[in-house]
N, C-alpha and C positions, 0 to 999 in steps of 0.2 A: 771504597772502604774494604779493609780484610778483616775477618774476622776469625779467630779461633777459640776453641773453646775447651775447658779437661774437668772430668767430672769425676773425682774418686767415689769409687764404690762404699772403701772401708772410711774414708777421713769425710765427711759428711759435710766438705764447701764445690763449690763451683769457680773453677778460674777461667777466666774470659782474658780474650786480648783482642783490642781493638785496634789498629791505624785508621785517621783521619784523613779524608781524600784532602789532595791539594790544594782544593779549593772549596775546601771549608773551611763555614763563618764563623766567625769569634761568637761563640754557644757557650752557656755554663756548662758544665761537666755533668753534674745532678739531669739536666734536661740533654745532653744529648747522651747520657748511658739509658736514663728511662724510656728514651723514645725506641732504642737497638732492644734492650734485654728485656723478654717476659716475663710474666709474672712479679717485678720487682718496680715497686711503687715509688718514687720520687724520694717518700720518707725513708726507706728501703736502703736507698744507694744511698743517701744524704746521710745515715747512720754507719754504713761503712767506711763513708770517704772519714767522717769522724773520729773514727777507729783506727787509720791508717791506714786502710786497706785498698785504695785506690790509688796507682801511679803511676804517672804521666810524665815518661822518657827517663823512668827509674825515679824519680822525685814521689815524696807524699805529695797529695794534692788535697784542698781543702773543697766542700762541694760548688762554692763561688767561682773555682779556678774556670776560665775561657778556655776552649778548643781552640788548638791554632792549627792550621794546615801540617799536615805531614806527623803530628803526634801521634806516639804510642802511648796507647792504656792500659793498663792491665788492671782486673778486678779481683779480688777474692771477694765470693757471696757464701754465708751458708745457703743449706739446702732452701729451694723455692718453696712456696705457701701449697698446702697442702691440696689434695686432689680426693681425697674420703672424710669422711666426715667421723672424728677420732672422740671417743667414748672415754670421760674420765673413772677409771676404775679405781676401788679400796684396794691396793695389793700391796702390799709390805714390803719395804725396801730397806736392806744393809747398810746403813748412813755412815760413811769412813770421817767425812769431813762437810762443815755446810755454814756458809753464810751468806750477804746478804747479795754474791753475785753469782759463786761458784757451791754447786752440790758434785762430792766425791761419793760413788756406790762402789760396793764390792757384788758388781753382778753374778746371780746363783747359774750353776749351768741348765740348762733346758730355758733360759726365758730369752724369748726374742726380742730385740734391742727396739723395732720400728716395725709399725703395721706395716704390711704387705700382701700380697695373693696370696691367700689362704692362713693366713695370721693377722686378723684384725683387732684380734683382743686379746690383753694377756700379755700385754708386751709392755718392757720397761715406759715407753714413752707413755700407754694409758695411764700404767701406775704415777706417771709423773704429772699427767694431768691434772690427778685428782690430788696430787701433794702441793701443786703449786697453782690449784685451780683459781686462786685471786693476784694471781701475777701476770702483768700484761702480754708477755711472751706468749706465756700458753694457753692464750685466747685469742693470738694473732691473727692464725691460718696458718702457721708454717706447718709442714708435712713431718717436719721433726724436730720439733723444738725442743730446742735449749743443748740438740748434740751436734757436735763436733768430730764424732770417732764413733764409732760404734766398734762391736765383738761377734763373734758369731754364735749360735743359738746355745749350741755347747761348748760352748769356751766360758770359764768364768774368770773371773777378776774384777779389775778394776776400771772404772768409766769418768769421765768428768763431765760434767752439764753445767750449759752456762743455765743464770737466771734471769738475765736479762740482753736486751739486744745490744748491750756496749760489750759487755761480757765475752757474749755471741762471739760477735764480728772479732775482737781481741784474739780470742781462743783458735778460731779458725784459719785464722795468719800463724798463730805460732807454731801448727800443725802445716799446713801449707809450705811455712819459712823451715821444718824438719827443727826449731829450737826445743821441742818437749825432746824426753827420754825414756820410750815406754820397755821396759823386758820382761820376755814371758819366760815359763819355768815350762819344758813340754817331756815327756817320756817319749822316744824311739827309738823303730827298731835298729838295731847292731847298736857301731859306734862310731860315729864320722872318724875320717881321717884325714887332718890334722883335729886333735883332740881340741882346735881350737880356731876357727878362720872366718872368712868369710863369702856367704852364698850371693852369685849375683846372676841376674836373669830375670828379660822381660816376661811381664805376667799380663796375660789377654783371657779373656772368653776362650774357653776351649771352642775349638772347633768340632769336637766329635758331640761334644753334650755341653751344651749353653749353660745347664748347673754349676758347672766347676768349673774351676782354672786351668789354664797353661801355662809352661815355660815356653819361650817361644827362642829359637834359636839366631832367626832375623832378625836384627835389632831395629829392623825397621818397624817392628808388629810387638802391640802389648805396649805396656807401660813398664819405665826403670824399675828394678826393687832390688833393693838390699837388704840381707840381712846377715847379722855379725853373732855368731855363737861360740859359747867353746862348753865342753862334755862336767858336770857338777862330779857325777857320779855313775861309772861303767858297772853295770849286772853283765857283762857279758854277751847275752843275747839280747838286751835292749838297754838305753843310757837316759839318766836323768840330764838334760841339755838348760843354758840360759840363751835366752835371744833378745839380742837389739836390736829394735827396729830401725835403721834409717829413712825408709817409707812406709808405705804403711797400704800398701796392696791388699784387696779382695782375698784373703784366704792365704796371703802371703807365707807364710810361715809353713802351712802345711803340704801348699804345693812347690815351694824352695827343697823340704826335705824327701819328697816324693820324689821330685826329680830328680835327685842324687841319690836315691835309692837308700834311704832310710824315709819312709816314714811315719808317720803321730802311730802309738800305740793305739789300735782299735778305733782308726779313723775310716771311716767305713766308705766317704768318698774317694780318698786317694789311697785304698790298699790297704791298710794298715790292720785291718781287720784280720786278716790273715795269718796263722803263724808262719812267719818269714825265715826266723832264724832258730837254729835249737835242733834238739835231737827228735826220733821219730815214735821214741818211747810212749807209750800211752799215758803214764802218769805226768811227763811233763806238758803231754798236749791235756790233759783234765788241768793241770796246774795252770794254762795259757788262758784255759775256756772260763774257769775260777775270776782269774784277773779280770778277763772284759765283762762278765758278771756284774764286779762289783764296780766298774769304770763303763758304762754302758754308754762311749761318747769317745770322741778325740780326745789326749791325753793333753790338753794345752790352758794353762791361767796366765792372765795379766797380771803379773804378778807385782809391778810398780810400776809408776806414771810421777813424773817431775813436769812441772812446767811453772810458768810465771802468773801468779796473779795479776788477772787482769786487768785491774784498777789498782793495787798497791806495785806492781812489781818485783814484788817477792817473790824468791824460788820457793814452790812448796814443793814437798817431795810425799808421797803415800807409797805403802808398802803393804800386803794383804798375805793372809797365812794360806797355804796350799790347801784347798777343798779336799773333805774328806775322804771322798773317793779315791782321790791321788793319792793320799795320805796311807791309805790303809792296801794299795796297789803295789806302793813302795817298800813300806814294811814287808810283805809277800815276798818280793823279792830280793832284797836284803837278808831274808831268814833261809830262803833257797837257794841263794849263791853259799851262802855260811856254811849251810848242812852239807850242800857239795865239796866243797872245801874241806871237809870238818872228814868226808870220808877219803877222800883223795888222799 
């Protein structure tokens, strides 16, 4: 039997592929994926195959379906049952959209998406515990119930949480299958050129500092990522830019633009922090130090998210106003390109 397995950082399922040795026995499917994958309970996969989300030589399969010698499987799981033990907390959440499968937030910047090393509390998922503390999801065990996608700590926008495990398993394919449409709104530095194209390049663990990403130039190393921009609004020495995600890579976005040397204004892990572009004038570097001031974080929101309702099938689409930080970043420099202008 071979096994492979792909696990996104930022899209929060597990994709598994299996082949069946040649002489293997006609097995239900539900028992011979429970007997291969940890952590995932019989009920587990039996609610994916449900979902669609398990298939055998490209076919849906139902959990009944028999093993037959030489079959390929392929699984999508969300994330495995969880490994800490997750504290429901009162913290207040930005409600876009909510019923009785799917909750839309417009995540605030600084709150971290899932407990981890050294962020056990205070993070969207607790607060989600304690909003959805009498739903059987988030009392299961999963490590991160009810997401699909996550953001990074300072990045704000928009999230979608399932509320239950059909939801779940639904959501997690149509991210996987690349059918959602997420675009983020980001500020950086310069101005790419073509004012409008697309960034492509495998994204891995850096090698110099396991924090952060790389672009990797072997395309044998890293995972695919694309992303598709073009420039809203040129200040000159940095640009309001739109991104579409066609994957959805670990930090995607701001190490695509790093590597082509633009990138996120006052992104402190890939550079950005620095003033890059501009003159050496003292007033416009106080005007630079001004900006990250009141932008104390990467300059990047989710700014909409489409996707198909999970049990109706309807495309819903959400859309979210630029946080105000961006907001009042922009205005700055909108009013300093003008005065420039205005003396020129």
């Amino acid at each position: 039997m071979t096994e492979e397995e792909l696990v996104d950082q930022q899209e929060l399922f597990e994709h598994f592929r299996f082949q069946a040795d040649p002489g293997q026995s006609l097995l239900r499917i539900d028992k011979f994926l429970s007997d291969r994958l940890m952590n995932s309970s019989r009920t587990r996969i039996q609610n994916a195959a449900n979902a669609g989300n398990i298939l055998v030589n490209n076919n849906i399969v139902k959990p009944n379906y028999k093993i037959k010698p030489g079959d390929i499987i392929q699984v999508v799981l969300p994330t495995p049952p969880r490994e800490i033990e997750l504290i429901a907390e009162n913290i207040p959440l930005n409600i876009v959209f909510e019923d009785d499968d799917v909750l839309v937030v417009n995540k605030e910047p600084g709150m971290v998406v899932h407990p981890a090393h050294g962020n056990y509390t205070g993070t969207l998922v607790n607060a989600l515990m304690w909003h959805f503390k009498d739903l059987p999801l988030f009392n299961s065990g999963e490590s991160r119930p009810g997401l699909v996608h996550r953001l990074d700590k300072n990045t704000s926008g928009i999230l979608v949480i399932a509320k239950n495990e059909y939801a779940l398993n639904r959501l997690s394919k149509q991210f996987y299958d690349r059918t959602t449409d997420r675009r983020y709104n980001a500020l950086v530095w310069g101005v790419p050129d073509p004012p409008e194209g697309t960034i492509t390049g495998n994204i891995g663990r850096s090698i110099k500092d396991r924090k952060i990403m790389q672009v990797f130039k072997d395309e044998t190393e890293g995972k695919t990522a694309i992303t598709h921009y073009k420039v809203l609004e040129n200040f000159g020495y940095i640009s309001m830019i739109e991104c579409k995600l066609e994957t959805g890579r670990t930090h995607q976005i701001r190490v695509h633009f790093s590597n082509i040397k633009h990138p996120l204004f006052n992104d402190e892990e890939y550079g950005g922090d620095q003033i890059l572009k501009g003159t050496t004038f003292t007033k416009y570097q106080q005007f630079i130090k001004n900006c990250f001031k009141i932008l104390p974080r990467q300059a990047l929101h989710a700014k909409s998210l489409a996707f198909n309702h999970p049990v109706t099938g309807k495309r819903l689409s959400f859309d979210s106003n630029l946080p105000d930080d961006m907001l009042q970043v922009i205005e700055k420099w909108r009013k300093y390109i003008s005065g420039r202008e205005a003396v020129e």
